[in-house]
N, C-alpha and C positions, 0 to 999 in steps of 0.2 A: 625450577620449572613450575609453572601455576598450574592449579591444578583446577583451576574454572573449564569447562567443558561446555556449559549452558549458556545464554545470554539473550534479552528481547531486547526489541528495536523498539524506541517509544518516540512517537510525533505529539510535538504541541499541539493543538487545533481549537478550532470551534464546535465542532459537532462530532464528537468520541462515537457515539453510535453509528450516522454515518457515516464516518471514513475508515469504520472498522467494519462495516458490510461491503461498501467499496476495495478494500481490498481483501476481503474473503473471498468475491466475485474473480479480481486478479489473480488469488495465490491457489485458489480452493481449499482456505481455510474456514473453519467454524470459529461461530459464535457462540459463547457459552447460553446455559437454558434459563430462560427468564426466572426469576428468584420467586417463590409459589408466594401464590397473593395479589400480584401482576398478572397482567396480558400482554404487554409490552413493558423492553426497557427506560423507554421515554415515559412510561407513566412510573413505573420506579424511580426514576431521574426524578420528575416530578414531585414526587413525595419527599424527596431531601430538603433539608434549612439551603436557602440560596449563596449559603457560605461555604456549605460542603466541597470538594475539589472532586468532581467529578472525572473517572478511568474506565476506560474499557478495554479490554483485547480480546484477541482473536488468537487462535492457534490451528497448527498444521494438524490435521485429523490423524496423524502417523506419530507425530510428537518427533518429529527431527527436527525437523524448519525451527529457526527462532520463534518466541512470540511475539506478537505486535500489541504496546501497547498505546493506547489513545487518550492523554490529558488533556482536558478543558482547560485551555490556560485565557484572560481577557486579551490580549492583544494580537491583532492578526500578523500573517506574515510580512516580512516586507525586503525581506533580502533573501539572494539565492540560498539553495540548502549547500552548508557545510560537507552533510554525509549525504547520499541519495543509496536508494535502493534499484540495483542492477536485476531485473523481469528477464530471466534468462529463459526467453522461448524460443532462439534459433540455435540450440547450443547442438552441434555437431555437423550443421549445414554453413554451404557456403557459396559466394556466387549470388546468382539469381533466385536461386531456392529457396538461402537465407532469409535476401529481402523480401520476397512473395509472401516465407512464414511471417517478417516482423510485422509488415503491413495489414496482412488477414489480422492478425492480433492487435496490433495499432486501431484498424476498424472496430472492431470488439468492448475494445475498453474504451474507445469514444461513446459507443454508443449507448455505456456506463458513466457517462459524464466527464473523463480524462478529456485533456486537450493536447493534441498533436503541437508539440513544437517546432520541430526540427529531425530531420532524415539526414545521416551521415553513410553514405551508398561509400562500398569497398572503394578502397583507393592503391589494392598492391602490397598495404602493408596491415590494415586494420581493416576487418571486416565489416558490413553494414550494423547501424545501430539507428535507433530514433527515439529519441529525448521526449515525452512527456511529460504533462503533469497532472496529480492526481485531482480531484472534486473539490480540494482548498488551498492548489496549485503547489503542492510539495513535487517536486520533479524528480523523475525517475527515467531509467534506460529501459529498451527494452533490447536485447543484445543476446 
């Protein structure tokens, strides 16, 4: 039996500081504290050789939640995601309720730069869920 307990979720992207504010704003996690000598992370980014592989994360301010982390890699996305992260914000409702919570939150994180895919409303056997995607179109549920 393994005996790993811990584990982060890491996105390729292009901009590691923003899509790790991005979803600090989604999960209510923090960002760590700019490194002294800095005012901003982006002027620390800034000061690296342009070769350096630039990461950032985020973590859950309780330290349960995985970490998220965020590598600058060159090449953007261009096919669906393999794994996605499941935004469980209607988890004990159902019905109408449900969908009223996804949607209020659906609103939320558009107005965060997310893009509304797709709304899967109950059908009898699976409950309502809605497919977005994040600020560099990595897609996620929100369920």
């Amino acid at each position: 039996m393994s005996t790993i307990k811990k584990f982060q979720v890491t996105f390729d992207c292009a901009d590691p500081v923003g899509l790790a504010t991005f979803w600090c704003e989604v999960l209510g996690y923090v960002l760590p504290e700019v490194p002294e000598g800095f005012t901003t992370w982006e002027e620390c980014f800034r000061s690296l050789p342009p070769e350096d592989s630039v990461y950032f994360a985020c973590s859950d301010p309780d330290g349960v939640a995985p970490r998220l982390l965020f590598q600058r890699v060159p090449e953007g996305k261009v096919v669906k995601n393999r794994v996605h992260l499941d935004v469980r914000a209607g988890v004990g409702l159902v019905g109408d309720e449900r969908l009223a919570t996804l949607e209020a939150e659906c609103a939320r994180l558009m107005a965060l730069g997310a893009k509304h895919v797709l709304t899967q409303r109950a059908d009898g056997v699976n409950e309502s869920c809605i497919t977005m995607q994040d600020i560099e179109g990595n897609e996620f549920c929100l369920a």
